[in-house]
C-alpha positions as CSV (number, residue, x, y, z in Angstrom):
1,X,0.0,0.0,0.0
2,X,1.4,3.4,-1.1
3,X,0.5,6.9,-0.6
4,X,-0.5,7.6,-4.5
5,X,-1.4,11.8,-4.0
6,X,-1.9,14.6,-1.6
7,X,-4.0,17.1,-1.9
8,X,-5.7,20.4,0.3
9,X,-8.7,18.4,-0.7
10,X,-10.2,15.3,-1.3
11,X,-13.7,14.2,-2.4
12,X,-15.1,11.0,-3.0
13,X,-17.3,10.7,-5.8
14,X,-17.6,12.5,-9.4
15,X,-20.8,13.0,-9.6
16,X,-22.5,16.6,-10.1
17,X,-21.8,17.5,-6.3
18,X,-18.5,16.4,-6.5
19,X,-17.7,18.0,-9.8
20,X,-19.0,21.3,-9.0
21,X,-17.2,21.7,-5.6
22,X,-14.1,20.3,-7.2
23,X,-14.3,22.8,-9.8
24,X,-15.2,25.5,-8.0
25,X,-12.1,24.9,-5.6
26,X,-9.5,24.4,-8.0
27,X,-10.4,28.0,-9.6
28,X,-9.4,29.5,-6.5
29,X,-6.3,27.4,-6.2
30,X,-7.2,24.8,-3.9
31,X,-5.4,21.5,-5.1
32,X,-7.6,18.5,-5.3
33,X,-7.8,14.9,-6.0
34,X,-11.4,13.6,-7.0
35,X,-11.7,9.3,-6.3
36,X,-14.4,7.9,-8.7
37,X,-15.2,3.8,-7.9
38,X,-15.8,3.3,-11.8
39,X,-14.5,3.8,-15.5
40,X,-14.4,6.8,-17.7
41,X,-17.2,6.7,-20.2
42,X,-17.1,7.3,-24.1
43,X,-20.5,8.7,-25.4
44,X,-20.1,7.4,-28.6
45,X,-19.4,4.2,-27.5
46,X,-22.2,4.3,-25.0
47,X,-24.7,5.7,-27.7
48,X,-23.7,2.2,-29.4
49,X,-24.1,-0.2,-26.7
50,X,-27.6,1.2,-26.1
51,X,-28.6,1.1,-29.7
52,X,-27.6,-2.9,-29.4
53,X,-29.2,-3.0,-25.6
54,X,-32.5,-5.6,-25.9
55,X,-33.5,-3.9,-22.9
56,X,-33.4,0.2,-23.0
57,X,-33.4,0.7,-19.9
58,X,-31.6,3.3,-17.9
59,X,-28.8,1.3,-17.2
60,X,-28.2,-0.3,-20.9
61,X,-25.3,2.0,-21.8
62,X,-23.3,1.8,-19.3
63,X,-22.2,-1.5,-18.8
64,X,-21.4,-2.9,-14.7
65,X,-18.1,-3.4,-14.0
66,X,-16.9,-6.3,-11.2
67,X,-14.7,-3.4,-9.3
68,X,-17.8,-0.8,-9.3
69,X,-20.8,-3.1,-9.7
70,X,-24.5,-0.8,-9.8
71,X,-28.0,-1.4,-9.3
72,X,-30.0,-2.0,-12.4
73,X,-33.9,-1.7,-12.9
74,X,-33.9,-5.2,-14.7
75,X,-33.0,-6.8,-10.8
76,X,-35.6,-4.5,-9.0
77,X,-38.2,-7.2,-7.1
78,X,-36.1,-10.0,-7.9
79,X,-34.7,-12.1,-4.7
80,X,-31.2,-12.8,-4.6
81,X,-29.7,-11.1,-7.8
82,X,-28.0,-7.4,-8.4
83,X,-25.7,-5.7,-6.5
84,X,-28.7,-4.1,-3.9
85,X,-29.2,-7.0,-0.6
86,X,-32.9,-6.0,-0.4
87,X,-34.4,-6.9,3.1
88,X,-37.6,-5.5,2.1
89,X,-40.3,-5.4,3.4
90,X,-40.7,-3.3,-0.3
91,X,-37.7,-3.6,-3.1
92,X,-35.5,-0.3,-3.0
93,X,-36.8,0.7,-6.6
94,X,-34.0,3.5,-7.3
95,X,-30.9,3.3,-9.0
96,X,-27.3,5.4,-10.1
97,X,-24.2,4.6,-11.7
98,X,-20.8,4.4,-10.4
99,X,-18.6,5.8,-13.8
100,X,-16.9,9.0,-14.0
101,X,-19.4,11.7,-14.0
102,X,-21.8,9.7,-12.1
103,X,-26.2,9.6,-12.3
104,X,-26.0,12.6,-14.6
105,X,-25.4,10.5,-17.2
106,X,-28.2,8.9,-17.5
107,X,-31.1,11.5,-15.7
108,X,-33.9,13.1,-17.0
109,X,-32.5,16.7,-16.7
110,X,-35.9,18.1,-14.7
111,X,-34.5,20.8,-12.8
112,X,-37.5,22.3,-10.5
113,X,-36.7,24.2,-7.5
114,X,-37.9,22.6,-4.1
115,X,-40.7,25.1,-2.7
116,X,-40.2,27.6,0.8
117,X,-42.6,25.0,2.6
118,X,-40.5,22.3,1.7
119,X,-38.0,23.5,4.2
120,X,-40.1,23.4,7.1
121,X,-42.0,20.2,6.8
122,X,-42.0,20.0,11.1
123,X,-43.0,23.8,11.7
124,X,-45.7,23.9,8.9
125,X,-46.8,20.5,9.1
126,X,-45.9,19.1,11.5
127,X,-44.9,16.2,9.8
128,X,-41.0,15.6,9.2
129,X,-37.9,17.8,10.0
130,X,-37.0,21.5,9.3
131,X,-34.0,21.5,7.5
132,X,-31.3,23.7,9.0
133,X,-31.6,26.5,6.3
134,X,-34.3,28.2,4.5
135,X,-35.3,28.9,1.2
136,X,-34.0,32.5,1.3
137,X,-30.5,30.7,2.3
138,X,-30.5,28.8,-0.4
139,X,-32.0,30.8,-3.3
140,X,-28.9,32.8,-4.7
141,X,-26.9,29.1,-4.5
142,X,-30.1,28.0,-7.3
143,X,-29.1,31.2,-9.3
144,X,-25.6,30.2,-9.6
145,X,-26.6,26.5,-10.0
146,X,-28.9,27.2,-12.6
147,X,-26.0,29.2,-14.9
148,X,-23.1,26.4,-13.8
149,X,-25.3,23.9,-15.3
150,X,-27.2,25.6,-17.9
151,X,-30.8,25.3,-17.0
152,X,-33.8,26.2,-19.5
153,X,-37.0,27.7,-18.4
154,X,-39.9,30.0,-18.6
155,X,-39.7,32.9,-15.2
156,X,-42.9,34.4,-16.3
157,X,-44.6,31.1,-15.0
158,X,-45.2,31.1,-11.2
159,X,-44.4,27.5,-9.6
160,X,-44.0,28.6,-5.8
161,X,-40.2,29.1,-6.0
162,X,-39.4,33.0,-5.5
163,X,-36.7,34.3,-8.0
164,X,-34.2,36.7,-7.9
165,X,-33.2,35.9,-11.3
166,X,-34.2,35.0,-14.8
167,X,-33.2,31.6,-16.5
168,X,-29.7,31.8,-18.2
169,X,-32.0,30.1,-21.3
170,X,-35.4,30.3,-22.3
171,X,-37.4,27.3,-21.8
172,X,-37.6,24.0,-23.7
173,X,-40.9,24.4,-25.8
174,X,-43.5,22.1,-24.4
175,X,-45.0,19.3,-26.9
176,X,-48.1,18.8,-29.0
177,X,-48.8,16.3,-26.3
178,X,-48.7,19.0,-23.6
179,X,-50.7,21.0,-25.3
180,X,-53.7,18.1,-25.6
181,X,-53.1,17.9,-21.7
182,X,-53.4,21.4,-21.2
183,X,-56.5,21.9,-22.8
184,X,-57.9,18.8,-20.9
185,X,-56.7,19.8,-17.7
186,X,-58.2,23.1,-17.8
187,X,-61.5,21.9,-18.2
188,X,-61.2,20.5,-14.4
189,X,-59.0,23.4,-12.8
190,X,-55.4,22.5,-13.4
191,X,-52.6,23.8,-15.6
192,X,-49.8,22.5,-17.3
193,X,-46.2,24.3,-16.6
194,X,-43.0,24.1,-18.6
195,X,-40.9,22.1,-16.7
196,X,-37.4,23.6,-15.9
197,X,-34.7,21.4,-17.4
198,X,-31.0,21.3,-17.6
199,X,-30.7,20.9,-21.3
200,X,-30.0,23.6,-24.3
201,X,-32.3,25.4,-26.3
202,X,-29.4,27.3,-27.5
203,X,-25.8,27.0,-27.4
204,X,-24.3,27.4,-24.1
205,X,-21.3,26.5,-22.7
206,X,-19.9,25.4,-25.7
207,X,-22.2,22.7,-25.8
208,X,-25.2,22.4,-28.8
209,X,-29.0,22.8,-28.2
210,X,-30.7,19.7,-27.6
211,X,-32.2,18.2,-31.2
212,X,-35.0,16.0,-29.8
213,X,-33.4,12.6,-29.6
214,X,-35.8,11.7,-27.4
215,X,-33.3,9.4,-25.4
216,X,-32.2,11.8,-22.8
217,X,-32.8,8.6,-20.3
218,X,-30.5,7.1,-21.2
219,X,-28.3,9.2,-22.7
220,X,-27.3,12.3,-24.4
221,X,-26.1,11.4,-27.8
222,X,-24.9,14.9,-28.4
223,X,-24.2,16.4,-25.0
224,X,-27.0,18.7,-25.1
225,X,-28.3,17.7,-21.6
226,X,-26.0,18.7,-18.8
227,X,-23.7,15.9,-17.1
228,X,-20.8,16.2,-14.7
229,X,-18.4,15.3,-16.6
230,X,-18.2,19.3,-17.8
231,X,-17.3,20.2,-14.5
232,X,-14.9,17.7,-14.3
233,X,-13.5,18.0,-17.5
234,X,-12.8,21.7,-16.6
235,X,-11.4,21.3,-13.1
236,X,-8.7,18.8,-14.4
237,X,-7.7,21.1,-17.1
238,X,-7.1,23.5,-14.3
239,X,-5.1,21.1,-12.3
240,X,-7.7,18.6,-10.7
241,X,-6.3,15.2,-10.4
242,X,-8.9,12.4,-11.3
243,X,-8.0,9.0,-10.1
244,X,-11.1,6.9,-11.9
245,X,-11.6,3.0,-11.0
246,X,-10.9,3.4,-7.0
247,X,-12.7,2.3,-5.0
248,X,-13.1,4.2,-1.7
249,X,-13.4,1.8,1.1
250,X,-12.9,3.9,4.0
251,X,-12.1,7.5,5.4
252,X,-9.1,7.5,7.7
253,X,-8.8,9.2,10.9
254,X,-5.6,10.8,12.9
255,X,-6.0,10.2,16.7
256,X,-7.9,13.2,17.1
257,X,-10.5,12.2,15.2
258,X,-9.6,14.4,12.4
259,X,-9.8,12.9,8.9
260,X,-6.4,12.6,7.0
261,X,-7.3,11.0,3.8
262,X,-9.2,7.9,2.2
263,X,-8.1,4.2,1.6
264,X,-9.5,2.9,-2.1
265,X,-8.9,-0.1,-3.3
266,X,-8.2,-1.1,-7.3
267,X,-9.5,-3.5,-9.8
268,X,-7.0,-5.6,-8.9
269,X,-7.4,-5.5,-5.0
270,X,-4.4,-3.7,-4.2
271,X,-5.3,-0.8,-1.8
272,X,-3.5,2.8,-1.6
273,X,-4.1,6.1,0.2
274,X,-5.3,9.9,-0.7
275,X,-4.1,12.5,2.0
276,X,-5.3,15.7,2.1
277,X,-6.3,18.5,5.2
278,X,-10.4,18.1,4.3
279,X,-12.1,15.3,2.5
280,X,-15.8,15.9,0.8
281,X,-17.7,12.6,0.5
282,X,-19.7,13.1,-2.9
283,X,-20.5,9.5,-3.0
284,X,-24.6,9.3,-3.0
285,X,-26.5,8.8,-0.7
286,X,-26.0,4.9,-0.6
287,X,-22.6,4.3,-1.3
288,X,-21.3,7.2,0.9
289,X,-23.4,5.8,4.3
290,X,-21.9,2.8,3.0
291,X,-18.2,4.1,3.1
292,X,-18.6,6.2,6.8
293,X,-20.0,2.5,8.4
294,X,-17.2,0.7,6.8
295,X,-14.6,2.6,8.2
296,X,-12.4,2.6,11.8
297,X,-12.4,-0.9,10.9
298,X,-16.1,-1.5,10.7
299,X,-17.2,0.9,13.6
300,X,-18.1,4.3,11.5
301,X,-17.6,7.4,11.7
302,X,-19.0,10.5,12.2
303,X,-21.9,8.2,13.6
304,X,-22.5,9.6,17.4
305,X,-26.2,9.8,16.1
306,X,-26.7,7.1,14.8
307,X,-28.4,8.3,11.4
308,X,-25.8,7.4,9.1
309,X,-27.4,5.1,6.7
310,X,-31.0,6.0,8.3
311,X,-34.0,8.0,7.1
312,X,-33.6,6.8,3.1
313,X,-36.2,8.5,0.9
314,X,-36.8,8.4,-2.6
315,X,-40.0,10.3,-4.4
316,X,-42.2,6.7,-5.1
317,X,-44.0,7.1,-8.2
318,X,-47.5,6.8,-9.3
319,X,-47.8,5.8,-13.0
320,X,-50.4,5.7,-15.3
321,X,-51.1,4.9,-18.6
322,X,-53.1,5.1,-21.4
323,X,-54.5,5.9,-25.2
324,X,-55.9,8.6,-26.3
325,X,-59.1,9.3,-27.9
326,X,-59.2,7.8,-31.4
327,X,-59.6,11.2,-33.1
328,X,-57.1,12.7,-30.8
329,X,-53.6,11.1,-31.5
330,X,-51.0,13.0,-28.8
331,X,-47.6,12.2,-31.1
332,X,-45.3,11.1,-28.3
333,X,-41.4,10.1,-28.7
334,X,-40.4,13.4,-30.0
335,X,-38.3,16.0,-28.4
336,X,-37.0,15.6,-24.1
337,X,-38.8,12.7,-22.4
338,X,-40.5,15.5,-20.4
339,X,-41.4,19.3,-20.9
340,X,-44.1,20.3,-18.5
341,X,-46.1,18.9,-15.5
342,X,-48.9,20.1,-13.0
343,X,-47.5,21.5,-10.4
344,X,-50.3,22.3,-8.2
345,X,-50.5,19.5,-5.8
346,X,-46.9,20.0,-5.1
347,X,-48.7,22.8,-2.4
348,X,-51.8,20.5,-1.0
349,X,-53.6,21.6,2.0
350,X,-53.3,18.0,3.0
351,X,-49.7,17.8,3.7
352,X,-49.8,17.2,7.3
353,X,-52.1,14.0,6.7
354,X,-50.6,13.0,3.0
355,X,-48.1,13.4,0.8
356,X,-47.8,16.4,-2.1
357,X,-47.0,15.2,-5.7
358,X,-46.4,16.8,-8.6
359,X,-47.3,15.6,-12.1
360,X,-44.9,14.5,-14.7
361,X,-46.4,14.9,-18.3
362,X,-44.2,12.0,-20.2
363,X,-43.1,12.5,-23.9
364,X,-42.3,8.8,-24.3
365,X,-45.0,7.0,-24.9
366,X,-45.2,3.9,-22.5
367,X,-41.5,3.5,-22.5
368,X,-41.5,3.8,-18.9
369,X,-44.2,1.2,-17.9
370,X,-43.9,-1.3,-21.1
371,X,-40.8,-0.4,-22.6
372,X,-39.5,1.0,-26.2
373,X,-42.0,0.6,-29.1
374,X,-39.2,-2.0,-30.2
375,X,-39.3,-4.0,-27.4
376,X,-43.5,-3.3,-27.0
377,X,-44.4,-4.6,-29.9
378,X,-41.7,-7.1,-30.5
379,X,-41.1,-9.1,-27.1
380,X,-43.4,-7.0,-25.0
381,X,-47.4,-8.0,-24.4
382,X,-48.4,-8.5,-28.3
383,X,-46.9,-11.5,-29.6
384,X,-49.3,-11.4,-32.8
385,X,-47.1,-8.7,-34.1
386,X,-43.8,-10.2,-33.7
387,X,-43.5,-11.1,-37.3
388,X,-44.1,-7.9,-38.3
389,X,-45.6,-7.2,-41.4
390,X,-48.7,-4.9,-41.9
391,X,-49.9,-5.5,-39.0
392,X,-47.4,-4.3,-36.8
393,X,-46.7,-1.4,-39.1
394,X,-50.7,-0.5,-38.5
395,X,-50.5,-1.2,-34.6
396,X,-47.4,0.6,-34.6
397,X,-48.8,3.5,-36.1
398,X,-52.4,3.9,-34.4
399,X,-51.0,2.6,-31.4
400,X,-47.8,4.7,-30.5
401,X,-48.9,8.3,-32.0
402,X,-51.7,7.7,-29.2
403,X,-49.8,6.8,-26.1
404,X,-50.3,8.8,-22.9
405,X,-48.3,8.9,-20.0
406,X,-48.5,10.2,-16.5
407,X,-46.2,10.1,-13.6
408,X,-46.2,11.7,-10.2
409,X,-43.5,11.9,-8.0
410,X,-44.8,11.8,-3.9
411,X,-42.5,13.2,-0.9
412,X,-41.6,10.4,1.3
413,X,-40.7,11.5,5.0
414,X,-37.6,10.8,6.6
415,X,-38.0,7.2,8.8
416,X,-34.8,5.4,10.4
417,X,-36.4,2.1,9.8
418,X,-35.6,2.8,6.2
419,X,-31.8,1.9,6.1
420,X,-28.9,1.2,4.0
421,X,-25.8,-0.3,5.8
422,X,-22.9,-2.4,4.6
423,X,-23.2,-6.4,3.8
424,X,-20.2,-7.3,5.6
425,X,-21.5,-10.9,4.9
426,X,-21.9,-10.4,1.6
427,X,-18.8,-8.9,-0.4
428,X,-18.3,-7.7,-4.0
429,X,-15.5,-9.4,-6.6
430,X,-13.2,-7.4,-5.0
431,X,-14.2,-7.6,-1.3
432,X,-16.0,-4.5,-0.4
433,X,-19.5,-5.4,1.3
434,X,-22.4,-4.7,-0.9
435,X,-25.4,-2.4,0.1
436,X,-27.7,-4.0,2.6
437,X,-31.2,-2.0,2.0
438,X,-34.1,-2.2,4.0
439,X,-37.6,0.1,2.8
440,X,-40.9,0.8,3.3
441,X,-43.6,3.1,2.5
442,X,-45.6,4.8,5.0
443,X,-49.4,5.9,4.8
444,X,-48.3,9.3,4.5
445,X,-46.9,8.4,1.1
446,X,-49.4,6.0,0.2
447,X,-52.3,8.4,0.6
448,X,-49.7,10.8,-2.1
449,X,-49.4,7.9,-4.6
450,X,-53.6,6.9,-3.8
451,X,-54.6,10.8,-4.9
452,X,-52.3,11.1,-7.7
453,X,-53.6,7.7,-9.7
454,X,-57.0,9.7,-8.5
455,X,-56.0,12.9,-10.5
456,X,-54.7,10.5,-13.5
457,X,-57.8,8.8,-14.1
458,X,-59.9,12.8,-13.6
459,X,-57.1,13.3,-16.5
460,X,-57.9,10.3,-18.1
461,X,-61.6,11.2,-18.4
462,X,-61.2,14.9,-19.5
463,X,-58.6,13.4,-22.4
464,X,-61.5,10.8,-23.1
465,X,-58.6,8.3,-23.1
466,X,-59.0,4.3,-23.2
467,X,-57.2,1.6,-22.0
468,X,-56.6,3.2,-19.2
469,X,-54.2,1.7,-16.7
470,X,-52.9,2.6,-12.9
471,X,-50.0,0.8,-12.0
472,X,-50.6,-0.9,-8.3
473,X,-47.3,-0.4,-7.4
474,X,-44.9,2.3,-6.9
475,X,-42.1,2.3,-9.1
476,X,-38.7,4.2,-8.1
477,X,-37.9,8.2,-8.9
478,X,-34.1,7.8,-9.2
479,X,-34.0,10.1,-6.5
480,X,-32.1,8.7,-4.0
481,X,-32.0,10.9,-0.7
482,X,-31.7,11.3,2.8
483,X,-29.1,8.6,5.0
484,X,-26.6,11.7,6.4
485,X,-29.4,14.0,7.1
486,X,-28.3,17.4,7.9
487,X,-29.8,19.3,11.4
488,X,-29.0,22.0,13.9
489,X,-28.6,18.8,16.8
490,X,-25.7,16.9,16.7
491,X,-27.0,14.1,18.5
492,X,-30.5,13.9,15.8
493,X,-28.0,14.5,12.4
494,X,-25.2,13.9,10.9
495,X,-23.9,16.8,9.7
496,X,-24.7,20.4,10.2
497,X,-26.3,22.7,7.5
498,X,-23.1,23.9,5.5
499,X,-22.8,19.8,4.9
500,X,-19.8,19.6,7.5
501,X,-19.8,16.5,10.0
502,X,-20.8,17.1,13.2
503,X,-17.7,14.4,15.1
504,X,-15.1,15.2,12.0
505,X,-14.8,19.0,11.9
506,X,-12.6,18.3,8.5
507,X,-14.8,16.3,6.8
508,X,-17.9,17.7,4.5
509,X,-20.8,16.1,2.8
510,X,-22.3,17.0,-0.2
511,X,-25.1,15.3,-2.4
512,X,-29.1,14.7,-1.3
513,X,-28.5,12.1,1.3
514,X,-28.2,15.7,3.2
515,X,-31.7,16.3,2.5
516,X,-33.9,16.1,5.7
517,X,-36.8,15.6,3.7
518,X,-37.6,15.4,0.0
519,X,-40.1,17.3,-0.9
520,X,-41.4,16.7,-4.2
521,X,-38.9,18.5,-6.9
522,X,-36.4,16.6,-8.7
523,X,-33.0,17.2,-6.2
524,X,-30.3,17.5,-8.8
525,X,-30.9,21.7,-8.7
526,X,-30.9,21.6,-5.1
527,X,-28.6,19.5,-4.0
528,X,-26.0,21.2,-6.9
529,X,-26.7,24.4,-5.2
530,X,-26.1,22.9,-1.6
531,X,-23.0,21.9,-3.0
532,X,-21.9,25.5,-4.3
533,X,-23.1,27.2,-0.8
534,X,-21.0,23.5,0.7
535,X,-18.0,24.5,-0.6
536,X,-17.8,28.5,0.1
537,X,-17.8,27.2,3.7
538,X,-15.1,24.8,3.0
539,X,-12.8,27.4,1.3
540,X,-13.3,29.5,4.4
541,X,-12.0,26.6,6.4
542,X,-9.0,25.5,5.3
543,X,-6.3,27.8,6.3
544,X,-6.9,26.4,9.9
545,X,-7.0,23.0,8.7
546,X,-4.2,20.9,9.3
547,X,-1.8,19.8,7.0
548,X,-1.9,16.8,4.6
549,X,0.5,14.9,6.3
């Protein structure tokens, strides 16, 4: 074991959180080594494997590696396979990727702001926690989140999030199938918004407007939608050093309890060292509970409360589907997956008794429920067409132009029976334990995801839709938060609400396993901006660090 690179500071994970502080830093000369557990990734070749994937799902581009295994969709519900140990009593439906640049590769882009409420769940609700900051705190961080990543939107439409500034681009127009919804939705008291989104509508950053591939899950062919790996990508041209395919397995401590560094281990199960005076753990908000438990042998750290690895949320989903009205064909798989929603429910009366939601208006079809029109008509429910022929060519073409598609994403509230801790019984290929996950959901949430499929079918009806169907489970949002919850009270958090540990005073924590609840907005903005307003703190730190030594 050798001691491969020093550094002021070091932070695990390259995913947007990671990137942006590393960047950030770096600018102001502050050296820094970012650890990523998996490969680089080529978006060419990516764009390729998923052309050849059977399966489109998220995951299909980016193929697991035995040193950085990843969930997949395809083992959700399935006992005993993927790299999750689920111990129920409900399968963890969420997912990310361990590759340079992290779940930004393969995300939708939605980049809606959480709302004032949001932050105090406990004082307004009384359901929940506060978080330790308000919205005011953290508005000018969205600002300069929005223009790092290059978000899209329309600030003449209210959605409950105060601004001090305009988008840095004007919004992504909304579809032809929007529009049907609108007009539908109106006729029962709703609206349909443009949905902020981190993707071009014009050329910024030296990156091209988005084209309408209509594959932004599960990838960008062209770049269009923002990923981390521009962040990255800048910070090591400014002197960033990027170690990619190690594996962190634990953060190291001196004697007085300070951290000095991380221990990560290769593909080929040798193990070396990254010292630095601060380290930022950027690792998600499974794998970095899972790193903090592992270490000091197996005892954790910066655990005196005992919520590292608790309180794990997600925003469960309510899906629907169906076809529209035979004289009304809606067009989908053109342009982003998603370009508006209805955002009203997000502020229910209700949410001391039941969860808010807000509604998802999908672009693709039933690609999320069934799959790709490839793999619906051709492997999916309708074996009569597999042969093709005239009849799939008329099923295809009734069938798909008509497909509707609704989603909505319910806030889950923190619980510590929800858990993720590490399967020292059951190891990886190369020895580190695997994620042991155990999940429910509450009839908080449940009442959410019950008045949601209610709005969908009121949807349904206006839209004069057929076939309607409500799925009868929830399926995961992706959005993986909560587990090092941030609070005011060391002994009810983990760290405090600038993302620095409460028991390591060096070490910081960025990413949405901060979030002390979810709300019901997409967490990439926010937790990108908790990140910039992380690492302004961190700067201010350093000089009376100690040395990396």
């Amino acid at each position: 074991m050798s001691i491969v690179a020093t550094a002021d500071v070091v932070i695990v994970g390259s995913g947007v959180a990671g990137a942006l502080v590393a960047d950030r830093l770096v600018r102001r000369g502050v050296s820094v080594v970012v650890l990523e557990a998996g490969p680089p990734v080529d978006r060419d070749r990516a764009v390729e494997i998923f052309r050849q994937a059977p399966a489109k799902v998220p995951e299909s581009p980016y193929p697991s590696t035995a040193h950085a295994p990843r969930p997949t969709v395809l083992d959700i519900g399935v006992p005993g396979t993927g790299y999750f140990v689920q111990e129920g009593p409900e399968p963890f439906g969420s997912t990310y990727e361990r590759v340079v640049g992290g779940t930004t590769w393969h995300w939708l882009g939605s980049t809606p702001r959480l709302l004032p409420s949001d932050f105090e769940m406990r004082t307004r609700f009384g359901v929940g926690r506060d978080w330790p900051l308000t919205y005011a705190d953290l508005e000018p961080y969205y600002v300069q989140a929005e223009k790092e990543m290059g978000v899209a939107g329309d600030g003449r439409q209210d959605q409950g999030s105060p601004r001090s500034a305009g988008f840095p681009m004007p919004a992504v127009p909304i579809s032809f199938l929007d529009k049907v919804v609108r007009g539908a939705a109106r006729t029962i008291g709703l609206d349909v918004l443009s949905t902020p989104q981190a993707r071009n509508t014009e050329t910024y950053n030296d990156r091209h407007h988005c084209v309408g591939n209509s594959n932004c899950i599960p990838i960008c062919p062209i770049g269009a939608k923002y990923d981390a790996v521009i962040h990255l990508d800048r910070a090591v041209e400014k002197g960033a050093k990027l170690i990619s395919d190690a594996v962190v397995r634990e953060v190291l401590l001196r004697e007085d309890g300070t951290a000095r560094g991380v221990r990560f281990r290769r593909p080929d199960g040798t193990d070396d060292e990254v010292l630095g005076r601060a380290v930022v753990m950027a690792a998600h908000a499974i794998e970095t509970p899972k790193i903090l438990l592992m270490s000091n042998g197996g005892d954790g750290i910066a655990n005196s409360s005992g919520q590292v690895g608790q309180n794990l949320m997600d925003h469960p989903i309510a899906l629907s589907y169906a076809l529209s009205a035979p004289d009304q064909p809606v067009y989908p798989q053109r342009g982003p997956l998603s370009t508006a929603g209805i955002e009203s429910p997000r502020q229910s009366p209700d949410r001391g008794l039941r969860s808010a939601f807000r509604v998802e208006i999908g672009n693709d079809g039933w690609r999320f429920p069934i799959g790709d029109p490839t793999f619906e008509f051709t492997q999916g429910p309708f074996p009569a067409l597999r042969e093709g022929g005239a009849a799939l060519a008329a099923r295809w073409e009734d069938h798909v132009s008509h497909e509707l598609r609704f989603a909505s994403l319910t806030e889950q509230l923190p619980d510590r029976a929800n858990t993720i801790t590490p399967a020292f019984d059951l190891l990886d290929d190369i020895g580190i334990p695997r994620p042991r996950i155990t999940f429910s959901i509450d009839a908080y949430t449940q009442g959410g995801l019950d008045d949601a499929q209610a709005l969908h079918e009121r949807l349904f009806g206006a839209l004069r839709a057929r076939e309607r169907t409500h799925v009868p489970f929830a399926f995961g949002a992706g959005h993986i938060m909560g587990t090092t919850i941030m609070g005011t009270d060391p002994r009810d958090s983990v760290a405090d609400g600038f993302g620095r540990s409460h028991d390591v005073p060096n070490m910081w924590i960025v990413g949405s396993s901060l979030f002390p609840t979810c709300g019901t907005a997409n967490p990439t903005l926010t937790l990108a901006a908790l990140a910039l307003r992380t690492e302004v703190a961190l700067r201010a730190a350093l000089p009376s660090l100690p040395a990396a030594v």
